[in-house]
N, C-alpha and C positions, 0 to 999 in steps of 0.2 A: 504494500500500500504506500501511496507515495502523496504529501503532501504539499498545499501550496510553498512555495521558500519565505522564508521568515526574512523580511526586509532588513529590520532592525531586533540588535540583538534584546531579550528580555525573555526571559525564564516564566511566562507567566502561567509552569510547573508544575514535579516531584521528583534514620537508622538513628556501655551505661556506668555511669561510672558508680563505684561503690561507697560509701562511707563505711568506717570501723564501727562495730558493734556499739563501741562507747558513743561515738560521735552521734548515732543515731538515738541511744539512750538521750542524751542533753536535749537533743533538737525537740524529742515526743514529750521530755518535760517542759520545754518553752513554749513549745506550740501557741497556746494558749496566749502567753504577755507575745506571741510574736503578732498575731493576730491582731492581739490590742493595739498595737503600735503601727497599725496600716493605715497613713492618712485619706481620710476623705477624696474621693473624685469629683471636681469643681466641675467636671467636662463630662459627666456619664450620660447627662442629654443629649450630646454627639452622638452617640451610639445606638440610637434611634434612627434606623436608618431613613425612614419617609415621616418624621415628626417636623412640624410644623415649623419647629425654632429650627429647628437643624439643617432643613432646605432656604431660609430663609437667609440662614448664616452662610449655606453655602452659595446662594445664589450673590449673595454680596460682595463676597471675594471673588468669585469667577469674574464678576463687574470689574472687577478693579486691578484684575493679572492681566485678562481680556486688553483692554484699556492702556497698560501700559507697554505692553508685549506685539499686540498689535499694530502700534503705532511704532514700532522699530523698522527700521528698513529692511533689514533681513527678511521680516516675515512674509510679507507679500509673496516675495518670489523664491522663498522656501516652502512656501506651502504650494504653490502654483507647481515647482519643479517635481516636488514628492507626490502630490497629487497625478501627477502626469506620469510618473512612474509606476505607482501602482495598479494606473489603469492600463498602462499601457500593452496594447494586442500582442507586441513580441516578448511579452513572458513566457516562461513556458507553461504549455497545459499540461501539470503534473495528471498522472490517470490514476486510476485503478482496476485492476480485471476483472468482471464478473461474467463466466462463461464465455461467450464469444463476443459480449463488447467490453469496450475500455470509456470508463466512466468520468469523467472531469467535473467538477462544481467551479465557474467561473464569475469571476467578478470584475464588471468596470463600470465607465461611467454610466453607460446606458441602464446595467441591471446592477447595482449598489450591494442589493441583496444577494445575490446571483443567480446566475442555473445550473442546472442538473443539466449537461449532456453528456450524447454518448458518441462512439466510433468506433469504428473496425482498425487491426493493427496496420492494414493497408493504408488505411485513409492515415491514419494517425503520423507516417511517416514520412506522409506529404508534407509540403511546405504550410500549407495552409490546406488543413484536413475540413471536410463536408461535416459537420455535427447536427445530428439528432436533438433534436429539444427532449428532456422528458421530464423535469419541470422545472417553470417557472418560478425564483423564490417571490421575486416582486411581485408578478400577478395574485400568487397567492394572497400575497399579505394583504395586498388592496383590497383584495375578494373578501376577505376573512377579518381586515379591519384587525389584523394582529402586528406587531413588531418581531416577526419572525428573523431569525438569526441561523442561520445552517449550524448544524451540529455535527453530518456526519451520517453514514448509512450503513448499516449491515443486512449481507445474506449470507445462502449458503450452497454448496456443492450437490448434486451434480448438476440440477435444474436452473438454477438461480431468476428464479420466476418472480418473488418476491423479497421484497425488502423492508427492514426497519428504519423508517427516518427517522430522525432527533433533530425538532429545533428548539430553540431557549426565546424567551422574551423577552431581546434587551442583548443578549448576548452572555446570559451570568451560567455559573452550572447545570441551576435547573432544568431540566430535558421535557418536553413533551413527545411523545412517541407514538407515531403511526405508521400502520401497517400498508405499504402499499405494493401493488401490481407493477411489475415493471413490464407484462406484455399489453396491457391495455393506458399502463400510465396515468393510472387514476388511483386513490387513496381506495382502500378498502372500508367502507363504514363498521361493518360490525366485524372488524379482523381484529390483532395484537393490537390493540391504542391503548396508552394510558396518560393518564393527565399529568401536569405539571408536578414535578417532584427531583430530586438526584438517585433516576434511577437507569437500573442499568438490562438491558434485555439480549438476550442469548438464542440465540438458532435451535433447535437439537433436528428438527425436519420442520416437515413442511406445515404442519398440524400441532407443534408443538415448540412454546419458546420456555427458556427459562429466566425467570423477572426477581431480580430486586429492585423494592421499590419503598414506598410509604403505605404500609399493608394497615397505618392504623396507630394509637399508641403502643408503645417498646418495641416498633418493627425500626428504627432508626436506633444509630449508634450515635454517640455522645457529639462527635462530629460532623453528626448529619447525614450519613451515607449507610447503604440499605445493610442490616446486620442480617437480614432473612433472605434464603434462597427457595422460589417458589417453582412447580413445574406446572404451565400453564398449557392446558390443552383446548384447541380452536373448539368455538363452541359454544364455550362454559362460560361463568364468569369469573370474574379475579378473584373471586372470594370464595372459589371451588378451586383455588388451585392448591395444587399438595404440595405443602411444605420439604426440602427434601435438605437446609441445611439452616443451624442458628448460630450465630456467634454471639457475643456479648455487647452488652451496649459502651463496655471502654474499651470494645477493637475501634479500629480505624474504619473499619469494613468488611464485608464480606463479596465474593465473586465467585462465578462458576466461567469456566471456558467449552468449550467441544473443541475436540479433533477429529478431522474427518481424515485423517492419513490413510492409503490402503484401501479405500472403499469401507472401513469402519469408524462405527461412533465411539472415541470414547469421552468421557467428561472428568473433568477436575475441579476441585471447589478449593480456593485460597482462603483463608480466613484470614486478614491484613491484621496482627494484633499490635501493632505500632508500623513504622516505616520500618524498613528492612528487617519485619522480626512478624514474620507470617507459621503459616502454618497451611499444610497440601493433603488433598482427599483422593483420593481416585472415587468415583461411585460404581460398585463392586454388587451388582443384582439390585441396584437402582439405591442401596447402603452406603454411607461415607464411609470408607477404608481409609484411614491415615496414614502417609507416606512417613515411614520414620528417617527424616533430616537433620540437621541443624534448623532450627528456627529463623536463618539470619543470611541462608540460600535461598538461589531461585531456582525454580524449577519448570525445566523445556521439555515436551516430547519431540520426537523427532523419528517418524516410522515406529521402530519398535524400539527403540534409543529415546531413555531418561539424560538428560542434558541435565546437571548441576554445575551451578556458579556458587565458589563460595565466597564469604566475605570477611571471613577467621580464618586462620588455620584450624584444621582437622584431621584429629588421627584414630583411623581406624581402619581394620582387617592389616593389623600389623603395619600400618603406612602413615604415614603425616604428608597431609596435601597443604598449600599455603592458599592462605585467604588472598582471590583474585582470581583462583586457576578456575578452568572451565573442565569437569568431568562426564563420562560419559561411561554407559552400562548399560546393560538390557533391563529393560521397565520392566518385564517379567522377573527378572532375576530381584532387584530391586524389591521387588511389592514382595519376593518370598524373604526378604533379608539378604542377601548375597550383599558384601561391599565390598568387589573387584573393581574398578575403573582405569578407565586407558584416561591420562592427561592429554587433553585436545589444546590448552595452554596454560603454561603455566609464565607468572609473569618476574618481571626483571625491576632492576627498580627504575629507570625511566620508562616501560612499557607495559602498557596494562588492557584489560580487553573491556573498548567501550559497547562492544554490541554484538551479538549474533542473532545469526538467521540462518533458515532453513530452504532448500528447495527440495524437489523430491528426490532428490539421491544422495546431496552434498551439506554440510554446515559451514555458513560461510560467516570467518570470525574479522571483525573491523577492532583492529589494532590503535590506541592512541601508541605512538613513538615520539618521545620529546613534544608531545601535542602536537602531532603530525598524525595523518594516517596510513597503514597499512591493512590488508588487506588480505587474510589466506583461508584458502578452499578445503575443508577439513572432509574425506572421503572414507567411509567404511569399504570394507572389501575383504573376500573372502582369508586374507593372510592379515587382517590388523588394518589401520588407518592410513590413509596417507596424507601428505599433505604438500599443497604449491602456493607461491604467492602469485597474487591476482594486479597484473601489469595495470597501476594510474597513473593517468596524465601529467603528475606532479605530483608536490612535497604540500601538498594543502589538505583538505577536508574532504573523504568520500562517505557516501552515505548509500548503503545497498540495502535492497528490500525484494522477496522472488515476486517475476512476475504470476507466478500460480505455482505456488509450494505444493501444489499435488499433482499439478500434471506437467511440469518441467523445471528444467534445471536452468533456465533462464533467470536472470536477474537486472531489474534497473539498476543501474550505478548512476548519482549523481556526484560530481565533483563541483570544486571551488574552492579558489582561497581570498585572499586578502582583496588581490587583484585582478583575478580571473573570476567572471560571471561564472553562474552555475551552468553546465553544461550537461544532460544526459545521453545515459548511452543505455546498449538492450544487447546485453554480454552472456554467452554461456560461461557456465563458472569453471568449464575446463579450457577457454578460451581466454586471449588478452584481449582487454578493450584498445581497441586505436581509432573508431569513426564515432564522430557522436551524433546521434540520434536528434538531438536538438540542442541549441546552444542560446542563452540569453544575448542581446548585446551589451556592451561596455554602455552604462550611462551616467558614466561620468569618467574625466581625463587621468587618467594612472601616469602617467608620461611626465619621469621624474621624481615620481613618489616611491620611497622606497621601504620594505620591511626588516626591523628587527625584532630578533628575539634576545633579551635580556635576563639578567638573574640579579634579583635584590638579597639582601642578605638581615633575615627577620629577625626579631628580640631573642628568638632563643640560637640562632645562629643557622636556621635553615633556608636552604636556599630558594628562594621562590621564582620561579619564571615567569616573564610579560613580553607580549610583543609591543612593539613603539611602529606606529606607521603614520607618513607624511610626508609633504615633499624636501628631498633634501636639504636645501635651505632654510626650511620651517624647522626644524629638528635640529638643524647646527646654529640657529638663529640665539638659542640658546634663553629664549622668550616667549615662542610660540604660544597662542592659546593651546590650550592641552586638554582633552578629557581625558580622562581616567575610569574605564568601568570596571565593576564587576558582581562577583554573583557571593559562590564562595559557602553553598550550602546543598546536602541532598543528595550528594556523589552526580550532581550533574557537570560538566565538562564547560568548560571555552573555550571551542573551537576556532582556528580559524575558518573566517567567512565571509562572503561577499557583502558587500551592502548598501546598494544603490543610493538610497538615502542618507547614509554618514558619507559615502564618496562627494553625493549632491552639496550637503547642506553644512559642509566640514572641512573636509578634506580642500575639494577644489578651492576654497576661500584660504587655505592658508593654514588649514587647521590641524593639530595631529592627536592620533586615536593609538588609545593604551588601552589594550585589552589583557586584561588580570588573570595569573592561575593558581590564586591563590587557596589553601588547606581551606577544608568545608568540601569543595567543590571533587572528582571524578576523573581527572586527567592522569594520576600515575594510582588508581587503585580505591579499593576500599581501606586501606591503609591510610591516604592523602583525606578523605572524606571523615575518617573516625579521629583522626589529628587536630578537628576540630568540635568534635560533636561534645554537646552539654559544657558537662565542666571546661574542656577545654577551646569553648567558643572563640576565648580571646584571639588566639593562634590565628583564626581569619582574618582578625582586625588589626592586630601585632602587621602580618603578611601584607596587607593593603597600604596601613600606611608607611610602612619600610618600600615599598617600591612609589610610594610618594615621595621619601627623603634620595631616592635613590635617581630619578627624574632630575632632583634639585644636583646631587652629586653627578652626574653625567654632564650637568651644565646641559638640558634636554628644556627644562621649564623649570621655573621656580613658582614657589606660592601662590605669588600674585597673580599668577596666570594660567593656574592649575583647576578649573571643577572636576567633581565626581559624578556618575551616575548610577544607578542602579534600579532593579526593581523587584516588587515582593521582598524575598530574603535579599534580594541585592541591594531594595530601599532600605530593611534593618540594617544593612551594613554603612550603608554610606551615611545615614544618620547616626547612626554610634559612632563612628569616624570622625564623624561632623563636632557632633559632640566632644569624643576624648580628645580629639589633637585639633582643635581648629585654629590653628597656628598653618597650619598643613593644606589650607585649602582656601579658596576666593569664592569658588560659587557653589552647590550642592543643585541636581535633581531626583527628587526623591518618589522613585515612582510606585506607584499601589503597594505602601510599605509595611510591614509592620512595626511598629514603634512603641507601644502600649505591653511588654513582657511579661507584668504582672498581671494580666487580663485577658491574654492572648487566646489562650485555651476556654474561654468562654464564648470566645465572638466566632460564630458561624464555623468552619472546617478549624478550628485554631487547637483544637483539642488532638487532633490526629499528628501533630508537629511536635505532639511534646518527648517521643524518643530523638526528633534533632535536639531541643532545646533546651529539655527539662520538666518540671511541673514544679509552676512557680505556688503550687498551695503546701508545698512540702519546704521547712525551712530550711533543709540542708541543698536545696537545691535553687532555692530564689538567693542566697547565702551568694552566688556568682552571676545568675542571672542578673538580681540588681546592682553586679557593680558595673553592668552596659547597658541596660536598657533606658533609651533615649528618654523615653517620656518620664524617668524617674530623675532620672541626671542632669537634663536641662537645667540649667543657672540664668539665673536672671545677672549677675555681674560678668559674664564671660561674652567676650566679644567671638562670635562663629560667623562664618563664612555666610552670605545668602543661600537662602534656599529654597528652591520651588517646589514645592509637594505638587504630586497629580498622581489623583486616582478615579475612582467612576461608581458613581451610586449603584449602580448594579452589580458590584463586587459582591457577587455572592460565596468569596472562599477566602479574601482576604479582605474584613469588615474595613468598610471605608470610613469606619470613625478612628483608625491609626493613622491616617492619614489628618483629619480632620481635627484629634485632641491635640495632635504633637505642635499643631500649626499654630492652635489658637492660643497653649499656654504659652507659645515660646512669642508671639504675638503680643499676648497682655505684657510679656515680662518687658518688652520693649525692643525687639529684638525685627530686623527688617529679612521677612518673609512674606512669602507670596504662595497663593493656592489656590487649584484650579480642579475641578471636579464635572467629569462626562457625565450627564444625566445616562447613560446607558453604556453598554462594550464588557462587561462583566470583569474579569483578572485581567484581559487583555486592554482591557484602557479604553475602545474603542469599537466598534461595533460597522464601522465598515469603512470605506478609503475615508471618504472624506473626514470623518471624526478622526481619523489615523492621522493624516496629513496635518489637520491643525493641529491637534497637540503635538506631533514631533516639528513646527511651524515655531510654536511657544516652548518649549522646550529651547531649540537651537536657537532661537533670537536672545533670550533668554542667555544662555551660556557666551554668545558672541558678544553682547552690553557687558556681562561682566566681565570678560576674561581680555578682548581684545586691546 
């Protein structure tokens, strides 16, 4: 499955440390005076999302960001240029295969919302492929008088006659789901539909889906997502469907999958009991069978091959595996107990495995190297494994995914780096790729600009890596505007990657772009991701702003002319940055952040974050959480860098009162910030081009006023 390319980067996204016996004793007798000691919140009417004071507040300050941001020269024709970009026709149409067509959902200026079409691999290869309409998102919405938002669609094998659409209202998590026809193109009325909820619906045939959903009181987990897995059979209705798994209400969630490998069904249920600390079923005469794992693995089938990734070390059947490697067994063997495994990889310490996938004969593993990618073709076969690397077009970013992991060994590859647009290609995986398929064009001037990768050296003396890109001059100027992003949480990676929009709205003006790899974040392992989790969060923040002093040290940019970006967990970071060292910084964008630590776990999905973060109602662990959390640590007598918070009422997973409290206390204190808030677009900020375009319009005008 392959989807549209991500313009600009932003994580809008998705793993304890122990205390000593005594230490815990002290804490459960303070509890109580610790409890007493938690000041009043001035700002908890913020956190009403649609209350009257709270739109009212935020309608006033969008008045007055609006106002001053749009009145910058920048914005006009940053917004005019990004706008242009992301409608523009020579994107590529990423697809998807269902049966014998190839499915796109496209957007521009004409359809905002988009459509649903389709094509043949013939047509599609064309310069300019003939497309099938098969729906309308705009006409819909008109017809229906809804704010429909595409979600996304599933079917399934061998027919693919019918599919599940998902759209949201507004663009937030929430899913509405309906069943429709894809040979007549028309919704099914009394098929698979369910109302508005974060729920999740599953295949098994054609007369049968499996639903989590909002079944009711105590069918939701603490974070809002479905703890019940039901089997619904076409027909009936949702209140006859048979229950067939439960989790708890402090899992994170509950899921089931199907495989249709081989011409067979089989089904697995994941029980999320925090991030990276699940738990796997096989259903065994329509029975949860529990797979006996590490809690802290994931788990692939692959034909009749159990795929484990682990993210510890593990030793067992006389062996010790390292936390990162990828293993690999017969699922049969496995479900009886057998623990043989063949190492498919095992990692090094600058190389780690960001992803695998499957086609029907091959596993193909996508290598970060130095945050580089590689790329190798892992082959069972009658004498053991084999394995080759898979020839890319460079030292940048691939992204592979099978074009139909059950009836071929084909696979898209998309490439990209810094400088080169994304290009696809439609590769066997015992072949090199060398034509591509389709290729974006350059929309903006690279000619001149050059990349580096650097290493800063962090509080505890570890080495962090970043790349610096811009044009020569700008960089040896020793002045430059300078952003600085980054994420830094989740084991998710910074890749390099194209990005027509920081090329447009940045770069070609003179600008240069720091992209961060710092601990939190997935680039060399689960090892680099747990180097920051909970107690030792600092480590990310330590990392960040050490390759801030490090810019200064390069004689790359100094202070004055350094902001930061971030968003979600990349907005906690850059506001606690903001906060500890703002010495370190001139401008802040803070985008759908969380800021509010002592509260997090209350507001909407915040509770399912607390194996990254913590559980700030436990004193041994808000003991570190409150020595960062912005919204606790803000000073009224410290001078901080400016800062633009933006986030979007519709944020249904990251509440948009952390955006909203951090702005208004540091606000009253006297402190010069600015905030800007999409009445729709959910964690992604934005809900279609044009909301996209403005805010990253205010945004870059924004960083150009202060840094230039």
């Amino acid at each position: 499955m392959l989807w549209e390319s991500v313009e600009f980067i932003g994580i809008w996204s998705l793993m304890l440390q122990k205390f000593n016996v005594v230490l815990g004793a002290v804490f459960i007798v303070s509890a109580s005076i610790f409890a007493a000691e938690i000041p009043d919140d001035p700002y908890l009417w913020l956190e009403e999302v649609l209350g009257k004071r709270a739109l009212e507040f935020v309608e006033k300050q969008n008045a007055t960001t609006v106002k001053e941001l749009e009145a910058r020269p920048e914005f006009a024709p940053i917004k005019e240029q990004v706008l242009s970009i992301l409608n523009s026709k020579e994107r590529i149409p990423y697809v998807t295969k269902m049966g014998a067509h190839y499915y796109n959902l496209w957007r521009d200026a004409t359809n905002p919302r988009g459509v649903w079409r389709r094509t043949s691999l013939e047509e599609y290869q064309q310069a300019t492929p003939a497309w099938e309409t098969v729906l309308d998102i705009d006409d819909l919405a008109k017809t229906e008088s809804e704010n429909w938002v595409w979600h996304g669609s599933s079917t399934f094998p061998p027919k693919y006659e019918r599919a599940l659409i998902t759209f949201s209202r507004g663009g937030g998590d929430a899913v509405v789901v309906r069943e429709f026809d894809l040979k007549s193109k028309q919704f099914i009325k009394d098929g698979f539909n369910l109302p508005e909820a974060k729920s999740r619906a599953v295949w098994r045939d054609e007369n049968t889906v499996y639903v989590g959903t909002n079944f009711g009181p105590d069918s939701l987990t603490d974070s809002g997502y479905p703890r019940i897995v039901k089997r619904w059979s076409r027909g009936t209705p949702l209140t006859a469907a048979t229950p067939v798994f439960e989790g708890q209400k402090t899992d994170v969630s509950v899921g089931i999958s199907v495989d249709f490998a081989q011409g067979t069904i089989r089904e697995f249920i994941g029980r999320d009991i925090a991030f990276y600390n699940s738990e796997n079923f096989m259903l065994v005469n329509n029975a949860p069978v529990k797979i006996d794992l590490p809690n802290d693995t994931d788990l692939n089938v692959f034909n009749d091959w159990a795929l484990i990734k682990l993210r510890s070390d593990w030793t067992v059947g006389g062996a010790t595996y390292k936390g990162g490697s990828l293993l690999a067994t017969k699922l049969d063997a496995l479900m009886k107990g057998e623990r043989k495994f063949t190492v498919l990889f095992e990692p090094k310490p600058t190389v780690a495995l960001a992803h695998s996938t499957q086609t029907r004969g091959s596993v193909v593993l996508t290598l970060s190297d130095n945050v580089r990618s590689r790329v190798v073709v892992a082959t069972p076969g009658a004498v053991g494994w084999t394995f080759r690397d898979m020839k890319l077009p460079g030292i940048g970013t691939a992204s592979v995914s099978p074009v139909d992991e059950y009836e071929s060994d084909d696979v898209w590859v998309i490439y990209q780096d810094f400088l080169t647009p994304d290009s696809l290609y439609i590769n066997n995986v015992n072949a090199d790729t060398k034509t591509a398929l389709k290729s974006r064009p350059a929309f903006f001037k690279a000619d001149g600009i050059e990349v580096r990768q650097n290493r800063a050296t962090s509080k505890d003396g570890t080495q962090v890596p970043y790349f610096v890109l811009g044009k020569t001059e700008a960089i040896q100027s020793g002045s430059a505007p300078t952003i600085l992003y980054g994420y830094g949480g989740f084991e998710i990676s910074m890749q390099p990657f194209y990005s027509a929009g920081v090329g447009k709205a940045w770069l070609e003006r003179g600008g240069v772009y720091v992209l961060s790899n710092i601990r939190g974040g997935g680039e060399f392992g689960p090892a680099w991701h747990q180097a920051a989790l909970k107690s030792k969060r600092q480590n990310a923040y330590d990392d960040f702003e050490s390759i801030a002093e490090d810019l200064a040290k390069r004689n790359i940019t100094p202070a004055s002319h350094l902001g930061i970006m971030g968003g979600s967990n990349g907005g906690l970071l850059v506001s606690t940055v903001a906060v500890q060292r703002p010495e370190l910084f001139k401008a802040v964008v803070c985008q759908v952040p969380l800021t509010d630590m002592r509260r997090f776990h209350k507001l909407l999905a915040g509770a399912s974050w607390m194996a990254e973060y913590g559980d700030p109602d436990k004193p041994e662990e808000w003991a570190y959480i409150s020595k960062y959390s912005p919204y606790q640590n803000a000073k009224k007598d410290a001078k901080y860098p400016r800062i633009l918070f933006t986030t979007s009422t519709r944020d249904d997973r990251v509440h948009p009162a952390h955006a909203r409290k951090l702005f208004a206390k540091m606000q009253e204190m006297g402190h010069d910030v600015l905030y800007y808030e999409n009445t729709e677009g959910g964690h992604a900020g934005a809900a279609n081009h044009e909301q996209k375009a403005k805010m990253v319009a205010l945004e870059y005008s924004f960083l150009w006023k202060m840094l230039k």
